[in-house]
N, C-alpha and C positions, 0 to 999 in steps of 0.2 A: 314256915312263914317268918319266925324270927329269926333263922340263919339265913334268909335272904336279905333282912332289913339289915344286918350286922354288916352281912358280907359288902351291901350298896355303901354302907357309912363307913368302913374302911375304905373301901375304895376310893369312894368321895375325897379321904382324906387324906391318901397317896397322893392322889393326882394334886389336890390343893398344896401339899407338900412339895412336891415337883415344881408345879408353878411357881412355888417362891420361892425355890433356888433356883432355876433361871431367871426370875426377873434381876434377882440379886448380883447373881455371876453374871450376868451381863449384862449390866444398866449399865447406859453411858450419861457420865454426869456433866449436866449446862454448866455452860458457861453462864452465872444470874444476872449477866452485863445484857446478855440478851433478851430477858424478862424489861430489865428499865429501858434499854431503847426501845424496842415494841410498847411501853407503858407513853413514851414519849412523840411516840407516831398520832397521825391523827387516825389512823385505822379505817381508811379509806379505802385499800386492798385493792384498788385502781391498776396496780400493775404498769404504771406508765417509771416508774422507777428503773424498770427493768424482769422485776422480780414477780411472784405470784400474787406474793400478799406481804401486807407486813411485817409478819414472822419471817418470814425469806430475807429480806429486805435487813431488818434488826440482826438476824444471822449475819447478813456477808461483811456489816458495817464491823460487825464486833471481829470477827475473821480476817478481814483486809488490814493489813498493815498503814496505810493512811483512807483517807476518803476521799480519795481520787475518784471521779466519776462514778460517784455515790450519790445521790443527790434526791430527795423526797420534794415532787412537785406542789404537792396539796398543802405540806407544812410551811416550804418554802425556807426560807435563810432562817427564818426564827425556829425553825423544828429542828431543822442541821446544825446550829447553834449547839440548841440542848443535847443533840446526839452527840457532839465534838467535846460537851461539858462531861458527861458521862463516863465515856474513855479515853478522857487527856488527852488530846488531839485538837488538830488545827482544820479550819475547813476553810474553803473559799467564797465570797458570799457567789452568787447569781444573780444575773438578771431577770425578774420574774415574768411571766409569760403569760399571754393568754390566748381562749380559742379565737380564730379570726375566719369568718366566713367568704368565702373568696367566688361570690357569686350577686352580681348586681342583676342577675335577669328578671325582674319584675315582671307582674303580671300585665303592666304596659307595652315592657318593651319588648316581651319575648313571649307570643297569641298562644294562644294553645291551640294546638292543630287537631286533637283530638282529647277521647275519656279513658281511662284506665279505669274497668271495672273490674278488677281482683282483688287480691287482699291488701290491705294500706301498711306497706312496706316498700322502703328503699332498697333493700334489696333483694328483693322478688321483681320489682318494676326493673330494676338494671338488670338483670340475668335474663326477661323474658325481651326486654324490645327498650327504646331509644328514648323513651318519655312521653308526656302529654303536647311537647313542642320540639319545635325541629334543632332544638339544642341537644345534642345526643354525649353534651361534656357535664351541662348548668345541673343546678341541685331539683333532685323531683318531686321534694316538696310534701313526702309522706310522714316525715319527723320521727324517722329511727335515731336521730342523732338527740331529740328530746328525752326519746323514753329510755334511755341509756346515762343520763347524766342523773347523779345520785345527787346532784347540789341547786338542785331547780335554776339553773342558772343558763338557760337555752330553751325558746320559747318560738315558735313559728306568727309570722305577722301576715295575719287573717290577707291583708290589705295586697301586702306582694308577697306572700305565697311563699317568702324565705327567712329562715332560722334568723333568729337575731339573739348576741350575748349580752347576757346582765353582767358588765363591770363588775361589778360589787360583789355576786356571787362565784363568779368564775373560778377553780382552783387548778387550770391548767392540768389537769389530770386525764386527759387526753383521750378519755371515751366516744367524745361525739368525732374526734379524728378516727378513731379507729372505727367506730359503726356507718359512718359515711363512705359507699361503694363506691362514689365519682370522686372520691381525694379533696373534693374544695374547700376543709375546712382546715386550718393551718394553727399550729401553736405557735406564734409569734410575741418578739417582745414589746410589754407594756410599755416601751419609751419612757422618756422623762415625762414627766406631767400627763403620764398614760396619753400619750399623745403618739398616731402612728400613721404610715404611708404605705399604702399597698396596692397589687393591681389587683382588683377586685373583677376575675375572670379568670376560668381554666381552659376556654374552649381552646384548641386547635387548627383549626379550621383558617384556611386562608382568608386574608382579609375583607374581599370583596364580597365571599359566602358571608362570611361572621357576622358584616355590617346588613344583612338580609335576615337574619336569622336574628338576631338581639341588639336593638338599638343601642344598648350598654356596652357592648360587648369590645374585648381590646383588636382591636384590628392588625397589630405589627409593624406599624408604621416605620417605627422606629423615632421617633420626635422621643419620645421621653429619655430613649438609650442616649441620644446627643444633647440631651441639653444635660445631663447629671454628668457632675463631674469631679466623681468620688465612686466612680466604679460601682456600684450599687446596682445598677441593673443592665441584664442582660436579654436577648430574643433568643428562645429558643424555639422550632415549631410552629412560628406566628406568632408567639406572644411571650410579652414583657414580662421579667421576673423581678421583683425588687429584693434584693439580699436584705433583712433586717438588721445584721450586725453590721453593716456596710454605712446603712444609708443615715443622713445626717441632718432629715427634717425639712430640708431646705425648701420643700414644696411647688421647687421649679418644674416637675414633671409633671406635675398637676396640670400646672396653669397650660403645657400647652401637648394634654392630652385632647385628641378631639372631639373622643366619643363620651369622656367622663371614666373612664374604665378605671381610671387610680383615683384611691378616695383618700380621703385626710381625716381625720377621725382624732376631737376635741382639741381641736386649733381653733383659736379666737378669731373673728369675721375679721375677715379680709378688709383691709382701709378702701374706699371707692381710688381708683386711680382720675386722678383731678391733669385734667388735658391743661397744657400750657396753652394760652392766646397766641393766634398767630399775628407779630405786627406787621400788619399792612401796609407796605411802601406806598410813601405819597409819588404818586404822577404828576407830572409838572404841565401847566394849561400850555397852550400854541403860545400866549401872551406871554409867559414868564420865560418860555423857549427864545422865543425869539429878540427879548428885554437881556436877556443872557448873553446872546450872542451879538 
C-alpha cells in the first residue's frame, strides 16, 4: 500500500515536471501592447471589425504595420484614437454610422394576408414561406434583429409592426445587419447633424405589382434617379439606391417621390411653399374700345 502511494507521488511529479518544461521551452511571449489595446476596446466582441472578438482585433492592430482598414465600430474615432496613442501611429478619423431600417411597410400599408403560427423567428419565417403579407422582400416583424443587439438600442413599434433605432443608443456594430434574413437593414452614415436620405424599401418586384402590394413601396419610376444631380442614386431591379457617400442632402428626391418610398430623417419642417398671385389682366369695356379707336 505504501509503495503504491510513493510510486503515484513520484509519478505525479514526473509528469508535473514535464509539464513545466514544456510550458517553459515553449511559451511564446506577448506582445503587452496587446493587453493595453484590448484594455482600450470597448469589449463588445461584435465582430463587425472584421475579427472574432476583441483580442483578435488588439492582436492584428498591434501586428499591422499602420491601421489601415482597422477600424473599431462600437468605440468609433475616440477608441481608434487611443489605439493610434498606444502604438505611436497615426489613424484616420471615420465617418460614424448607424443601423438604418430600410423598410416603410406598415401595418397600413402592407394587409396581412394571413397568420404564421410557429416559432417567432425571422429566420425560421424566411426559410419556411413569403411572410404574413404579400411582400415576400419587407421585414417579418419577429424581432431577431432585437434580440441580437447587446445595446438595447432597436426596439419593434407595436403600431407598424417595424423595428425602429434609438439614435442615442446605436453603436453601429452591425448585429441586427447581420441577424436580418431579408438584408433591410443597412449601416449607414449619420450625416451631418445625423441628418440622412434613403429609400426606405428592398422589394423587387415591378412597379405596377409593388404599388399593389405596399402603398409605401418604391415603385422605379425613376423620378428620384432624374432629379439628383450628384450621382447618388441609382435603379437597379425596380428600385432606387441612394449611395450615402455620394448623396448631398439636398432632398430634391424626396419631394418628387410619389409613393413616399425615400424618407428624410431629422431635417427641420419644410417652409409651406407660398403661391405667388396671379395678376389679372384688365379687359377693356366695348366703351373704352371703341373711345380708343
Amino acid at each position: 500500500m505504501i509503495f503504491t502511494i510513493l510510486f503515484l507521488a513520484l509519478a505525479a511529479a514526473i509528469i508535473a515536471l514535464l509539464i513545466y518544461w514544456v510550458m517553459t521551452s515553449f511559451k511564446v511571449e506577448e506582445d503587452p501592447r496587446i493587453g493595453e489595446v484590448q484594455e482600450a476596446l470597448p469589449g463588445a466582441n461584435c465582430g463587425n471589425c472584421g475579427y472574432p472578438g476583441c483580442a483578435s482585433f488588439a492582436k492584428a492592430c498591434v501586428e499591422h504595420e499602420t491601421l489601415d482598414g482597422l477600424f473599431c465600430t462600437v468605440g468609433g474615432n475616440a477608441v481608434m484614437q487611443d489605439v493610434a496613442d498606444i502604438l505611436g501611429r497615426t489613424v484616420e478619423e471615420q465617418d460614424p454610422l448607424i443601423a438604418v431600417v430600410r423598410c416603410n411597410g406598415t401595418c397600413e400599408a402592407r394587409p396581412r394576408v394571413n397568420i404564421f403560427d410557429g416559432v417567432k423567428s425571422c429566420a425560421v419565417a424566411h426559410s419556411l414561406y413569403g411572410g404574413e403579407t404579400l411582400c415576400t422582400y419587407g421585414c417579418l416583424g419577429c424581432g431577431d434583429c432585437v434580440s441580437v443587439c447587446d445595446f438595447d438600442a432597436i426596439h419593434m413599434n407595436p403600431a407598424t409592426g417595424l423595428p425602429e433605432v434609438y439614435e442615442d443608443k446605436c453603436t453601429s456594430c452591425g448585429q441586427c445587419v447581420k441577424a436580418c434574413p431579408r438584408n433591410i437593414i443597412e449601416l449607414r452614415k449619420k450625416g451631418k447633424k445625423n441628418r440622412r436620405v434613403f429609400v426606405s424599401c428592398v422589394n423587387k418586384d415591378k412597379g405596377a405589382i409593388n404599388k399593389k402590394i405596399c402603398a409605401n413601396a418604391c415603385i422605379g419610376c425613376g423620378k428620384c434617379f432624374k432629379e439628383c444631380k450628384f450621382d447618388a442614386i441609382t435603379i437597379s431591379d425596380n428600385l432606387s439606391y441612394i449611395d450615402h457617400t455620394k448623396c448631398r442632402l439636398c432632398r430634391k428626391c424626396v419631394e418628387v417621390c410619389p409613393t413616399g418610398a425615400i424618407h428624410e430623417v431629422n431635417f427641420p419642417a419644410r417652409k409651406p411653399k407660398v403661391e405667388k398671385p396671379v395678376e389679372e389682366k384688365a379687359v377693356a369695356t366695348p366703351e373704352e374700345t371703341s373711345a380708343e379707336a
